[in-house]
N, C-alpha and C positions, 0 to 999 in steps of 0.2 A: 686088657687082652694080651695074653702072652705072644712070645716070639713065634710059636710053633704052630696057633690058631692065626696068626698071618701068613704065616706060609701056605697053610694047608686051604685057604682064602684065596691066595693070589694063584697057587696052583692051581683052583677050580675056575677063577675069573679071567686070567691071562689068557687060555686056551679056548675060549669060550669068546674074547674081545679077537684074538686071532682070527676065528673062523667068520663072526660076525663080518669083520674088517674082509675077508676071500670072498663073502659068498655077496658083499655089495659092490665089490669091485669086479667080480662078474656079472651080475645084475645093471649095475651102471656101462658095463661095456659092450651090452646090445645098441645096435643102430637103431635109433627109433624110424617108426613108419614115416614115410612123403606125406607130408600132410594134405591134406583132400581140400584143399580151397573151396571155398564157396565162390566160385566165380561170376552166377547169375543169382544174384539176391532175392528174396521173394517180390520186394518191391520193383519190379522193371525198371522203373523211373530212375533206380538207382545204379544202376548196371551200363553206367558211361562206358567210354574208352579211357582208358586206364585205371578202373576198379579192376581188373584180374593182375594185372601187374603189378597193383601197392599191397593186394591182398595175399601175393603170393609175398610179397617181402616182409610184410607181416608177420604172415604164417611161420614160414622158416625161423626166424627171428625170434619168437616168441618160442618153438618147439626148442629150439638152441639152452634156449634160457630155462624150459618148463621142463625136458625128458627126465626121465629117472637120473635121479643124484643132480639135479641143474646142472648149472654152467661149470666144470672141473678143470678148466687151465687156472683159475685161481686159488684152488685150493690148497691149503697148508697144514691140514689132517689128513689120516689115512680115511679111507682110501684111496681117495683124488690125488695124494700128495707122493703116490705110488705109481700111480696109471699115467699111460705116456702113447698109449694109439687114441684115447678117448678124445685128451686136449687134440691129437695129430688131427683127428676128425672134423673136433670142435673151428681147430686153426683155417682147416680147408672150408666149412661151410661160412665163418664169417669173412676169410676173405672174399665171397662172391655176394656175401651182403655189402660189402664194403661196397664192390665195385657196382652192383647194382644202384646202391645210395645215390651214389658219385654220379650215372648216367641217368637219372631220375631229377637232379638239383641240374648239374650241368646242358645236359641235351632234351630230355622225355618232356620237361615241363617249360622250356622254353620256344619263343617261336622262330628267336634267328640269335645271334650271336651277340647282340647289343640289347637284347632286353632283357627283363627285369628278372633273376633268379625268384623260384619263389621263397616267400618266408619261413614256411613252413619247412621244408624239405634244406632251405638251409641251416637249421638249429639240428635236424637230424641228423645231416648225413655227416657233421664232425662227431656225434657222440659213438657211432658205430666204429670210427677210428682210434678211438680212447684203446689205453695199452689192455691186451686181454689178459693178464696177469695181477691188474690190482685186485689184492681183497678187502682193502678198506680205503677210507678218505679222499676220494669215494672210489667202492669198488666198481668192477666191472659193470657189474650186472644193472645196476643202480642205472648207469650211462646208456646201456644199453638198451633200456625199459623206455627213459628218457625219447631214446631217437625215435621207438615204436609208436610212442605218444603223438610224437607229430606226425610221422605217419598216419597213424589214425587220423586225426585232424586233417591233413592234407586229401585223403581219403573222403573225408565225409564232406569238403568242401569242392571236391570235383562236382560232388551233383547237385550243389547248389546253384541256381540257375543265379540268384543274387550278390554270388560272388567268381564274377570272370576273370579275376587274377588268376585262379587255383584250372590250370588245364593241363593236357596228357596230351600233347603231338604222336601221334603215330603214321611217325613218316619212313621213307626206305633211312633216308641218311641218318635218321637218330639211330636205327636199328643197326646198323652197318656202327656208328657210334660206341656203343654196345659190347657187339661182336667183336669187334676189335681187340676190347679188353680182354674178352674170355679167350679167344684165340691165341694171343702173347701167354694167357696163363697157364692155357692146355699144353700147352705149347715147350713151356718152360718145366711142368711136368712130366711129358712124353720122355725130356732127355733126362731128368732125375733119374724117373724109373729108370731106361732101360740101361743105366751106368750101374745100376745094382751088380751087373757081371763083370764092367770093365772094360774096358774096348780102348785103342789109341783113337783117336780124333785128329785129322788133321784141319788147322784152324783156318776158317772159312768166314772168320769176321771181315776181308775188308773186301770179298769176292765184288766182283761185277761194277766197283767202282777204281779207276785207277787212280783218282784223287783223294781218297781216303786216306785217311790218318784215324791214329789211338795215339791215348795220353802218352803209353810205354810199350815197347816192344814185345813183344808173347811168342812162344815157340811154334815153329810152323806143325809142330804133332807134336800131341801130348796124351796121356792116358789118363781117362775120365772114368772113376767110380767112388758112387756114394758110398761113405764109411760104410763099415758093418751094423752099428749102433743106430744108424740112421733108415735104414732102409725099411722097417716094418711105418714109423715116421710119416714115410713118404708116400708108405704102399694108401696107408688112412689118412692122409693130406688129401690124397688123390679120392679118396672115395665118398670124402666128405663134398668135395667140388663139385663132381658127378651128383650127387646124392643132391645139392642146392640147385643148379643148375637144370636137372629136371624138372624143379615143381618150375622155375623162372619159365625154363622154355615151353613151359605147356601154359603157362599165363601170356608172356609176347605169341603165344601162335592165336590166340582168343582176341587178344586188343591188336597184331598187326594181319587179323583175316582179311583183311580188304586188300592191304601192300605185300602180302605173299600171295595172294591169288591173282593179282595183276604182272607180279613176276612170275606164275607158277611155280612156287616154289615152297609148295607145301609138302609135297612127300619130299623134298631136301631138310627141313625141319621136323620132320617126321624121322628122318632116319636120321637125324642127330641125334633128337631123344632117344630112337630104338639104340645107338650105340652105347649112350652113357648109362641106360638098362642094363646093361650086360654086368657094368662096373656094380651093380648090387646084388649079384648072385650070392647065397648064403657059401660061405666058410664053411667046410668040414675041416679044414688043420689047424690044429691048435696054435698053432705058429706061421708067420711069415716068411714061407720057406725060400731059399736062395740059392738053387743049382743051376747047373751052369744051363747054357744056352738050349744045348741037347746033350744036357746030363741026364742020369737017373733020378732025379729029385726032379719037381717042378719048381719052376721061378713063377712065385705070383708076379711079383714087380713088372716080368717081361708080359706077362696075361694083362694086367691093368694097362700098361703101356701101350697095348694093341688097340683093345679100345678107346682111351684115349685119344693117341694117334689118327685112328679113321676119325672119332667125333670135329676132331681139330680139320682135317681135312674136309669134312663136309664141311665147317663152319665154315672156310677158305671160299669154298665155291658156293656157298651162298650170301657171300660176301661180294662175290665177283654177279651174281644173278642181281642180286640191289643195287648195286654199281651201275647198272644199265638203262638204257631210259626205256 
């Protein structure tokens, strides 16, 4: 084969593996749908307190790993090895499995503080912390599949009446437990986003204690904004959070109906969910635009931030309604 039928080869194959390579990397960077839980089983019997909670971490888990193009922080071809809001996505829905794991092994499946972790749930909730960027020896996803295993297991052993190791406490304090975590998270988010503009800060770390100390000294105002690189990043960190956090909070309003109806405080969890709804409104910009406050441009980052913000604030005060006897 001559020089000139290579060429005339690679000129029709190059531009043809280009386009392939654009049109899966926009294919692969649709959000997939919240997955629709099966929360009441067909069998009753099986539809304990805490089936909608494992099955939501499940769920998510499993769509993480399964959506168009799988799991794409670890990839090292195109077009995974191009895309950078997908992983951002990816990064924010598995840290709220992580943290979910963690409040499942730690607090959900325990009855006080000195008993017995279960077995189960502790083989899982280290696999979900495995680094998300391996792709082999072993990869990610491999670790990940792993933790959902026990899950399942832990899962199908709650509604075994022959094995009373395996239980689901739905109590205020495990829930407040919980909450804690995603609040620090929201939380830590809110001020990503809204640093996207820029703003001075004056530093508010040792407020309200006159005994506090830090390791090293820090300027009493300083000006906080996420790089420029960073910020679309952050916009889909956050939407991915939002996005896991909904299917969780509509599984804990199912397994804790009895301890939010005793607080009243079910339309406060109602209107958590309705806030992080907002954060899945469909994109018409082809980009994560970044004008100023009250520029001509809209700042998503500052939009995401609102909602956020309120969701964080609700969780606040019903953190304070659990808190109460």
């Amino acid at each position: 084969m001559g020089d000139g039928v290579l060429w005339r080869v690679a000129a029709i194959v190059l531009p043809l593996y280009i386009l392939l390579v654009i049109v899966l990397g926009v294919y692969w960077s649709f959000t997939p749908e919240i997955p629709a839980t099966r929360y009441m089983q067909q069998d009753a019997s099986l539809a304990v307190v805490g089936t909608a909670t494992s099955s939501a971490l499940i769920d998510v888990s499993e769509v993480l790993l399964d959506k168009p193009g799988g799991f794409i922080s670890n990839d090292v071809t195109p077009p995974g090895l191009f895309m950078d809001n997908m992983p951002a996505w990816e990064y924010g829905v598995l840290i709220q499995v992580r943290e979910l794991s963690r409040s499942m092994r730690e607090s959900f499946s325990r009855s006080q503080s000195q008993s017995r972790e279960d077995r189960d749930l502790a083989k899982s909730e280290p696999r979900f912390n495995f680094s998300n960027n391996s792709w082999a020896v072993p990869a990610s996803e491999s670790e990940y599949r792993q933790g959902i295993k026990y899950l399942k297991a832990y899962r199908q052993r709650l509604s075994d009446a022959g094995d009373p190791q395996a239980q689901f406490y739905a109590r205020a304090d495990n829930l407040r437990f919980w909450l804690a975590g995603v609040e620090s998270r929201l939380g830590s988010l809110s001020q990503r986003l809204s640093a996207s503009v820029g703003r001075p800060r004056l530093n508010t770390d040792l407020a309200n204690d006159p005994n506090a100390r830090q390791s090293t000294p820090a300027p009493s105002d300083e000006r906080v904004k996420t790089p420029w690189l960073e910020i679309d990043n952050v916009f889909y960190e956050s939407r991915g959070t939002a996005w896991a956090l909904i299917c969780f909070l509509r599984a804990i309003e199912i397994d804790f109906a009895d301890v939010l109806a005793d607080k009243n405080a079910e339309v406060s969890m109602r209107q958590i969910i309705r806030e992080l709804e907002g954060t899945q409104q469909a994109m018409f910009s082809l980009m994560v635009l970044n004008g100023s406050g009250f520029g001509l441009l809209a700042n998503h980052s500052l939009v995401m931030a609102s909602y956020i913000t309120r969701a964080n604030a609700a969780i606040t005060d019903l953190r304070d309604l659990l808190s109460q006897g």
